[in-house]
C-alpha positions as CSV (number, residue, x, y, z in Angstrom):
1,X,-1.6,-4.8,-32.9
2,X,0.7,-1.9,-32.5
3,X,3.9,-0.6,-34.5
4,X,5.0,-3.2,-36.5
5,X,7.5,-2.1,-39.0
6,X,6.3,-3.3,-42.5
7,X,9.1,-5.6,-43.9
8,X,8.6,-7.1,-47.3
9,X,6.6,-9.5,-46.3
10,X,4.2,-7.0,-45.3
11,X,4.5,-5.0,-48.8
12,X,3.5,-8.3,-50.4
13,X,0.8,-8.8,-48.2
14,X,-0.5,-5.4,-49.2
15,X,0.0,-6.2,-53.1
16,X,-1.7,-9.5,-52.1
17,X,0.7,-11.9,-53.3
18,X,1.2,-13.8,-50.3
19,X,-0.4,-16.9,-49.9
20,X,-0.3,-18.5,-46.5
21,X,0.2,-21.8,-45.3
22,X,-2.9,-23.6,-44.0
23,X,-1.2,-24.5,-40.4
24,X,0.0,-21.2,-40.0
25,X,-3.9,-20.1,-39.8
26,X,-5.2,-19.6,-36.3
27,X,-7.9,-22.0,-35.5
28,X,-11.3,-20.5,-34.6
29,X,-12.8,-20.9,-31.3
30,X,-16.0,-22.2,-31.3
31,X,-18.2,-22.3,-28.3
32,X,-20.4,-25.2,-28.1
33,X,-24.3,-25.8,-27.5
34,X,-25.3,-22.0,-28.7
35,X,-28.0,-21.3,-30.8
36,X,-30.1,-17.8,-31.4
37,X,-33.4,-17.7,-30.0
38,X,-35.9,-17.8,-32.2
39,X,-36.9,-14.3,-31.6
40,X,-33.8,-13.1,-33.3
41,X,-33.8,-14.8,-36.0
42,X,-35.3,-12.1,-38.0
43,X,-32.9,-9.3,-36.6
44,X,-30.7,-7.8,-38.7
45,X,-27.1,-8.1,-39.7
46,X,-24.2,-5.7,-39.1
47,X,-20.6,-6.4,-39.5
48,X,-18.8,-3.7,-37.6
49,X,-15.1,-3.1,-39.5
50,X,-12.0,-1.3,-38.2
51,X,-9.5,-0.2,-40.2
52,X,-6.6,0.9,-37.4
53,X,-5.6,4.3,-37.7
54,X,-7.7,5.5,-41.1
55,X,-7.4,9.3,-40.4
56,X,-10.5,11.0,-41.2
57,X,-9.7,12.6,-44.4
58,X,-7.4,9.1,-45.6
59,X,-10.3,8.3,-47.9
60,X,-10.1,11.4,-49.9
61,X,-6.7,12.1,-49.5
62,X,-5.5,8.5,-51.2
63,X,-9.4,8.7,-53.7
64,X,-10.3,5.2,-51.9
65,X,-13.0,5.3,-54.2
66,X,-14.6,2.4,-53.3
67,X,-15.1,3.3,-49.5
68,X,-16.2,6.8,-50.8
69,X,-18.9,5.1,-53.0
70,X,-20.3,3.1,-50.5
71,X,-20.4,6.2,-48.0
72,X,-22.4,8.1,-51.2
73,X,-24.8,5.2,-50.9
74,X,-25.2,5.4,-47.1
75,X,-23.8,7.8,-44.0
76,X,-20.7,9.2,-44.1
77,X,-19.4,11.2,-41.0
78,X,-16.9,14.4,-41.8
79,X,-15.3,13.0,-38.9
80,X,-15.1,10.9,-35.7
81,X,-13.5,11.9,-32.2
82,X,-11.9,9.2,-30.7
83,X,-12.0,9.5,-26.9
84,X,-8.5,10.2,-24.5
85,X,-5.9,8.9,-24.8
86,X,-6.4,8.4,-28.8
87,X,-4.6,5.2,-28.3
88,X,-6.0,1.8,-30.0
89,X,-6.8,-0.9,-27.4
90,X,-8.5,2.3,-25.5
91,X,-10.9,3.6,-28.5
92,X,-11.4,-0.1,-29.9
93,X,-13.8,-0.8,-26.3
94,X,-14.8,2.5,-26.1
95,X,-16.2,1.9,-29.7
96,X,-17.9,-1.3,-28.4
97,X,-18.7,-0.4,-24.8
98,X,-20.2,3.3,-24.9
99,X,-18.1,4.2,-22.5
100,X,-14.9,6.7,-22.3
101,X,-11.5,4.8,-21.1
102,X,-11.3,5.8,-18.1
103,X,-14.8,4.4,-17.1
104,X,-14.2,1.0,-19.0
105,X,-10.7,1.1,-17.1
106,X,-8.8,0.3,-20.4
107,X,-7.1,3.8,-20.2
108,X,-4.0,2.4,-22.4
109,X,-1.9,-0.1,-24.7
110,X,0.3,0.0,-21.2
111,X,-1.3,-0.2,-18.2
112,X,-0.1,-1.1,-14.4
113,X,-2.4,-3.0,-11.3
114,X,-1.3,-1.3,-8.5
115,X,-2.9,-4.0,-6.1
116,X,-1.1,-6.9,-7.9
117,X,1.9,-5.4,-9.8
118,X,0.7,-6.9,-13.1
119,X,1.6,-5.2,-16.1
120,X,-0.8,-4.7,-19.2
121,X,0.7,-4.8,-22.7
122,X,-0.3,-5.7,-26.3
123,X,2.0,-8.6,-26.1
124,X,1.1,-9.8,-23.2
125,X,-0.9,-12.6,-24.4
126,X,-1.5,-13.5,-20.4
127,X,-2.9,-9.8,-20.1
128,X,-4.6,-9.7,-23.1
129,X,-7.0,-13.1,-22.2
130,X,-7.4,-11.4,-19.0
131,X,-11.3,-10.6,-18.8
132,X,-10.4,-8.8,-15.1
133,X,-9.0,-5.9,-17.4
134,X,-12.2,-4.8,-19.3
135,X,-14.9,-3.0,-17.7
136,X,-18.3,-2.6,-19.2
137,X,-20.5,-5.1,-21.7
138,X,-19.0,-4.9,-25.0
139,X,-21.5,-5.2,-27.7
140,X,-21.1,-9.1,-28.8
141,X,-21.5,-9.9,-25.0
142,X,-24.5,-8.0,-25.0
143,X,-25.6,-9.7,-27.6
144,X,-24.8,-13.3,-26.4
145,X,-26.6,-11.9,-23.0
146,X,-29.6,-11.3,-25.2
147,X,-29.0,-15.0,-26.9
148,X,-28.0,-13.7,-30.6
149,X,-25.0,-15.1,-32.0
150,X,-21.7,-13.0,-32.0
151,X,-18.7,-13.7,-34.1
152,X,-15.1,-11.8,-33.9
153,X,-12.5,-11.8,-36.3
154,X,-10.6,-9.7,-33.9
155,X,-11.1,-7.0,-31.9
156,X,-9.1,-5.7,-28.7
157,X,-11.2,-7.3,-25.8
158,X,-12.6,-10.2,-28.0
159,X,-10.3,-12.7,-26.4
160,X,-10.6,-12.2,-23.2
161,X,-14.1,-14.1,-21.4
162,X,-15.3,-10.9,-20.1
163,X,-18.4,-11.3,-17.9
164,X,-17.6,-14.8,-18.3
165,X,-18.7,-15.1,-22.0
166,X,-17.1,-15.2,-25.3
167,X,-17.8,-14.4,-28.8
168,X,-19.4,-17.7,-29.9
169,X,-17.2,-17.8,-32.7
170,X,-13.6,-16.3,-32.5
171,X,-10.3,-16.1,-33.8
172,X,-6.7,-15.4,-31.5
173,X,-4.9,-12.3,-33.0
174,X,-2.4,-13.2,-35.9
175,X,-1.3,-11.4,-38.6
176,X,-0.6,-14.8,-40.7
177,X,-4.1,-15.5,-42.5
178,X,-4.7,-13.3,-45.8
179,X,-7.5,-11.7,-46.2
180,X,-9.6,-13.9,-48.9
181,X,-9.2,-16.1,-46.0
182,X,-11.0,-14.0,-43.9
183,X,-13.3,-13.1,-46.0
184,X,-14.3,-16.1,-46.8
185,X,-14.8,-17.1,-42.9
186,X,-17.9,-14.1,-42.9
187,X,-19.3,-15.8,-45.3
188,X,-18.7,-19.0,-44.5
189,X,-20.8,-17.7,-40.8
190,X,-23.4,-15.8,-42.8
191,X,-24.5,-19.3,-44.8
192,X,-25.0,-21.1,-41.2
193,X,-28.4,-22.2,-40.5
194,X,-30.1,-18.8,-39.0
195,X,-30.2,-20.8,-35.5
196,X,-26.5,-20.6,-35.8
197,X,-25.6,-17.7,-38.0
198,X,-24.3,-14.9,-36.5
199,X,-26.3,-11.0,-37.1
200,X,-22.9,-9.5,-35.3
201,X,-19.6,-9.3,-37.2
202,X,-16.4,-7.3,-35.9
203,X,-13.6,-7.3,-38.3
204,X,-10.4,-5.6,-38.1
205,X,-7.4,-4.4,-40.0
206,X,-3.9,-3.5,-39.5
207,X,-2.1,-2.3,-42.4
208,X,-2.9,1.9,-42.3
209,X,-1.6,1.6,-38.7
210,X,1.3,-0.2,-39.2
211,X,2.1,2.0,-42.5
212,X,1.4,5.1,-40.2
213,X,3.6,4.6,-37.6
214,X,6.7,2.7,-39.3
215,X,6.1,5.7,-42.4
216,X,4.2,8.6,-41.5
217,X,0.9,9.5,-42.4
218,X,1.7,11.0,-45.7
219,X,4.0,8.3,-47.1
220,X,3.6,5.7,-50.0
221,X,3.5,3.2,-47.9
222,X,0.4,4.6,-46.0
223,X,-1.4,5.1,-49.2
224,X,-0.6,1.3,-50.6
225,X,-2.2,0.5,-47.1
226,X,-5.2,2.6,-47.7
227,X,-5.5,0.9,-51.2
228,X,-5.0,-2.3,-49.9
229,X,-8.4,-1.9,-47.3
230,X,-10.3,-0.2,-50.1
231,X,-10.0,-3.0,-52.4
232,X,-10.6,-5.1,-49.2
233,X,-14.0,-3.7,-48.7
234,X,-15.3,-3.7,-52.2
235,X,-14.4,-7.5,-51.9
236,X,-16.3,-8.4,-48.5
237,X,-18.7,-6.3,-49.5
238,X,-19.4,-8.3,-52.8
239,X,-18.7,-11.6,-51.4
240,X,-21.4,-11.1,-48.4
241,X,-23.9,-9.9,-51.3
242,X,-23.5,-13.3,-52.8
243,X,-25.4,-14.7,-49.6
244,X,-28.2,-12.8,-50.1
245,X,-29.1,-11.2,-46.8
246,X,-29.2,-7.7,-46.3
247,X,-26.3,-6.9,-44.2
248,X,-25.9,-3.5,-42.7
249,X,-21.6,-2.6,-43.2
250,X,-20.2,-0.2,-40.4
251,X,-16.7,1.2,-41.0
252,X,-14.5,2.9,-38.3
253,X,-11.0,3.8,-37.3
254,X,-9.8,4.3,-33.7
255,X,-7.9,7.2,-34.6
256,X,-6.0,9.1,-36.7
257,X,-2.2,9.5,-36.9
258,X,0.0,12.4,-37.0
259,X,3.9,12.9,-37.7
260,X,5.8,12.7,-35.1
261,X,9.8,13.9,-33.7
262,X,11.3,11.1,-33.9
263,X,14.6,12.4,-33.7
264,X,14.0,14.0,-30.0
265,X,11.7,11.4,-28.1
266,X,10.8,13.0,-24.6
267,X,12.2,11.5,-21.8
268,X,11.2,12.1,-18.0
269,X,12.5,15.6,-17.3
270,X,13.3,14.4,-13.7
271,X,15.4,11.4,-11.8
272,X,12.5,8.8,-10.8
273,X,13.2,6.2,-7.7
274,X,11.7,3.5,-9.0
275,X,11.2,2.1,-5.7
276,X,9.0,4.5,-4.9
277,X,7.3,5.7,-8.2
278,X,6.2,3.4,-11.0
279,X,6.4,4.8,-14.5
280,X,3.6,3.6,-17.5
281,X,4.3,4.9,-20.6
282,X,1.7,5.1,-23.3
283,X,3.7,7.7,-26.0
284,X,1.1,10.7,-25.6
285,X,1.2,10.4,-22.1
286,X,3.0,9.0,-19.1
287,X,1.3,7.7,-15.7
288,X,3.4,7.9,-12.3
289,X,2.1,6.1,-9.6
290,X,3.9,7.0,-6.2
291,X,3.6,4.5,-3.9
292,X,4.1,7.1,-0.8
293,X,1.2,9.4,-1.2
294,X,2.8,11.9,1.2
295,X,5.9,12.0,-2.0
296,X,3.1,12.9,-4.6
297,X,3.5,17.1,-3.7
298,X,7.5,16.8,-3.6
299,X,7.4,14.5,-7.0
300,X,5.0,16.9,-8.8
301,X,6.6,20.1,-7.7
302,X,9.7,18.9,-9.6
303,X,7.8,18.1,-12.5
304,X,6.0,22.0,-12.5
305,X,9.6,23.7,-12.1
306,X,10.4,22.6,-15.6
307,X,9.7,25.4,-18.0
308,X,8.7,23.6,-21.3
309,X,5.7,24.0,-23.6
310,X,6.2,20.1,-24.9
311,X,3.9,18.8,-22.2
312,X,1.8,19.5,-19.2
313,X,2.0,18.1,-15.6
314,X,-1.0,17.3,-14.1
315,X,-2.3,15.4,-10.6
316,X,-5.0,13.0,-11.5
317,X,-7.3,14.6,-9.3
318,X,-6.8,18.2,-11.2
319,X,-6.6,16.9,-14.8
320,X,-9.1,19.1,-17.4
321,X,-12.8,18.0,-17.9
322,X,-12.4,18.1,-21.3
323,X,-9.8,15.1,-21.2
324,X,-12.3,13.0,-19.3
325,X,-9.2,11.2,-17.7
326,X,-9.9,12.4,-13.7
327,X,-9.3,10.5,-10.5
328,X,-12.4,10.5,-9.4
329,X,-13.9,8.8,-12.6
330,X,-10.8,6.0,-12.4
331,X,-12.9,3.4,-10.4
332,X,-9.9,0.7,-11.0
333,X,-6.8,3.3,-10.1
334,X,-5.1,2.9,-13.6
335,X,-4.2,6.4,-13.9
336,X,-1.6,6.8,-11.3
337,X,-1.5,10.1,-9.3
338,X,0.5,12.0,-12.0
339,X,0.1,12.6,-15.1
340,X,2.4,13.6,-17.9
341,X,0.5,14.9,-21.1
342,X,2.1,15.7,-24.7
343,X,1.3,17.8,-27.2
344,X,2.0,16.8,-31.1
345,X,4.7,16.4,-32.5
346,X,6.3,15.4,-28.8
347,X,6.5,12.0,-27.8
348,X,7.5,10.1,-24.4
349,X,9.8,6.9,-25.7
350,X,13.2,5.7,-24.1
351,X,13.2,4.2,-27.1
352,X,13.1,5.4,-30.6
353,X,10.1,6.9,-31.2
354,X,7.7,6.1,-34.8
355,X,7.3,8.5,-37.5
356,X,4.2,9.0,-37.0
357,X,1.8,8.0,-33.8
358,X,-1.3,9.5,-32.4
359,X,-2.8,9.5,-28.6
360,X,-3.4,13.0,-28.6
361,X,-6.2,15.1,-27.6
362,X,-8.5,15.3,-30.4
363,X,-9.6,18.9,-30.4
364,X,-6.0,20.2,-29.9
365,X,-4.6,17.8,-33.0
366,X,-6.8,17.6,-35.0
367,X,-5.1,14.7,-37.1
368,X,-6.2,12.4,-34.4
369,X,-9.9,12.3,-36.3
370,X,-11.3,8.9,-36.9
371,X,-13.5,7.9,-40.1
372,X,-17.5,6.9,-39.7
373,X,-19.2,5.1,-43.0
374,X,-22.0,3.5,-42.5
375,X,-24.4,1.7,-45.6
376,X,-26.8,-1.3,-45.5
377,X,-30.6,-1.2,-45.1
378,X,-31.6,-0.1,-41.9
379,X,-29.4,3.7,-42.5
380,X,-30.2,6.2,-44.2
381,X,-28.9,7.0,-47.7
382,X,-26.7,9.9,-48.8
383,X,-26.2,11.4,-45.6
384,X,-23.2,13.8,-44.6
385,X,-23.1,14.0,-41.0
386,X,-21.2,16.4,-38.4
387,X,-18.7,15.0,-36.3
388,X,-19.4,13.0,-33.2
389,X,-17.9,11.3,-30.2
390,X,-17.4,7.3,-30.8
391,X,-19.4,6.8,-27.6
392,X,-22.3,7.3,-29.9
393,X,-21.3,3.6,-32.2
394,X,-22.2,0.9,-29.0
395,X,-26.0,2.6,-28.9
396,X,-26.2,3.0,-32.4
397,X,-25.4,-0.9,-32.8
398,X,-27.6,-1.7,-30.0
399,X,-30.7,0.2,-31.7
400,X,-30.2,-2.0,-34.8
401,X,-29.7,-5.3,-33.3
402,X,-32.7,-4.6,-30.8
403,X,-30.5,-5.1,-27.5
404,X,-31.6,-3.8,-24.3
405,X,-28.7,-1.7,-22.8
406,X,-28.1,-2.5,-19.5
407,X,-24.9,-0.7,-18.3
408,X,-24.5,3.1,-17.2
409,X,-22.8,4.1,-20.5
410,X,-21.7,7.3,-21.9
411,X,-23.1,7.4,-25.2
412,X,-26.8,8.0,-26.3
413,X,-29.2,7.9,-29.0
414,X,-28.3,10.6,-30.3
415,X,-26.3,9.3,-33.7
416,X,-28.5,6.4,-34.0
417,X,-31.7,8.7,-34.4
418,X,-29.8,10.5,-36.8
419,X,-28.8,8.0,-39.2
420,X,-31.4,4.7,-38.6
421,X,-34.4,4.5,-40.7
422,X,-37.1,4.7,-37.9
């Protein structure tokens, strides 16, 4: 879902003159012989919307009025923090789970198995489907534990059979089917008989992310994107109206975006064997996992004789509390033993590098804030809140639906108190 480099197509897309051809549409995956209990029938609705890399202050800074007006009418967040690394795929479960990365053991959009020698990777459609990659109970799984209908159009981890359960309804990633079509699809699953009808909605866009990185966070391009969601929203938001139920709306980003030096992408400051040390990179940070434990002194000592203030060097085991990225707290071994940190606008590429990225500690860049709006009827109305960790959304979501949480998660009540009508 990652760096895409918006060609015309795309522009048109955002102007919303494409129109799409019917087989080009993913089909949606339906899983059979699943009803809601009758107990849930009168829960209530949420559709949980991303809007990949909407930096915290995007809605002001580009007057998406429409976003801003619904926020008036509901909760609106000065900011979020997204959790280390600020990376998408890592901050989407988080979101979802409750959970920081490095205990839900998605820590990146790049991530090695040391036991197997399987690589993770966006494109990796092999990887992706994988449920042996995500930790944790993300919140439609919860929810299909609880026997309430789930449906995803998209989100990272929505594909895979985690637990061994799906969404009951789903669509495969694509970038092909325009957005009345989607649209269209929550409604189409909000008019099901309420044995069938989903109360849980995740929804997911693109376009600010892909604007972002192929543009920069302060380019034209990023703004059409903006535009583009805003108009977006006022849409769903109308359309599911038209059905009648009250539907509580909950709109997020995974993080922010920040310029970047393109023109001087870091590269490993040292030689690497790579028959004995593996290299992950993940832009704001690189992993090395050194297969010869006794070679992780010799191979770090190398790394802490180079005089630069671009990154910092770190053994897993030593890496700062306040990253929540430690050793001891990476139950699947996903962080290697060393770990290569940068700070904005540096970024490890041996390729060329975007214009703008993000993955950054939050509270050191602070352009790596995420957006929170929240309206519908169980929040409160006209609320400005302080920031707060997105470990706080899963509980939240959980409170409304009426789920029982089962895992060990990092998130509380805390937000949902805050903002839920009691």
């Amino acid at each position: 879902m990652k760096k895409l480099v918006l060609s015309l197509f795309s522009v048109l897309v955002l102007a919303g003159s494409v129109t799409t051809n019917a087989q080009e549409i993913e089909n949606q995956i339906v899983v059979e012989n699943r009803v809601n209990d009758p107990k849930q029938f009168d829960k209530p609705y949420v559709i949980l919307i991303s809007a990949d890399g909407f930096r915290y202050d995007y809605a002001k800074k580009y007057e998406a009025t429409n976003l801003l007006n619904f926020a008036k009418s509901g909760i609106e967040a000065k900011a979020m923090y997204p959790s280390f690394p600020s990376i998408t795929f890592p901050n989407h479960y988080t979101i979802v789970t409750g959970m920081y990365p490095i205990h839900h053991g998605l820590v990146g959009n790049s991530m090695l198995d040391v036991a197997t020698g399987e690589r993770y990777s966006l494109g990796n459609a092999k990887a992706v489907t994988n449920a042996k990659w995500y930790g944790g109970t993300p919140i439609w799984n919860l929810a299909e534990k609880n026997k309430m209908i789930s449906a995803c159009y998209y989100w990272p981890g929505s594909e895979a059979p985690i637990n061994g359960i799906l969404p009951t309804y789903s669509y495969k990633y694509s970038e092909k089917s325009p957005i009345d079509f989607r649209i269209q699809q929550v409604v189409n699953w909000l008019e099901l008989p309420e044995d069938k009808r989903p109360h849980l909605i995740t929804f997911y866009f693109p376009e600010v992310d892909h604007a972002g990185h192929s543009f920069g966070p302060d380019s034209q391009e990023t703004k059409e994107a903006v535009h583009f969601i805003d108009q977006s929203i006022k849409k769903l938001n109308d359309e599911v109206a038209k059905t009648g139920l009250n539907v509580n709306f909950v709109f997020v980003s995974d993080h922010g975006m920040t310029r970047i030096d393109d023109e001087n992408p870091l590269k490993l400051p040292i030689k690497i064997d790579d028959t004995k040390v593996q290299v992950v990179y993940n832009g704001s940070y690189v992993s090395l996992f050194i297969k010869d434990k006794t070679d992780v002194d010799s191979v770090y000592n190398q790394l802490k004789v180079v005089k630069t203030n671009q990154f910092e060097v770190y053994k897993t085991t030593d890496v700062p509390a306040k990253y929540n990225f430690n050793a001891k707290d990476d139950r699947l071994g996903r962080i290697g033993e060393i770990i290569l940190i940068a700070h904005a606008p540096n970024y490890f590429s041996n390729h060329t590098a975007p214009k703008g990225s993000h993955g950054f500690f939050v509270k050191e860049t602070p352009e790596m804030k995420a957006t929170f709006m929240a309206w519908g009827p169980n929040f409160k109305s006209g609320k400005v809140i302080k920031p707060f960790e997105n470990i706080q959304i899963y509980p939240m979501l959980a409170k409304i639906l009426g789920l029982p949480i089962e895992d060990k998660i990092d998130g509380n009540n805390q937000l949902a108190n805050k903002i839920l009508k009691k």
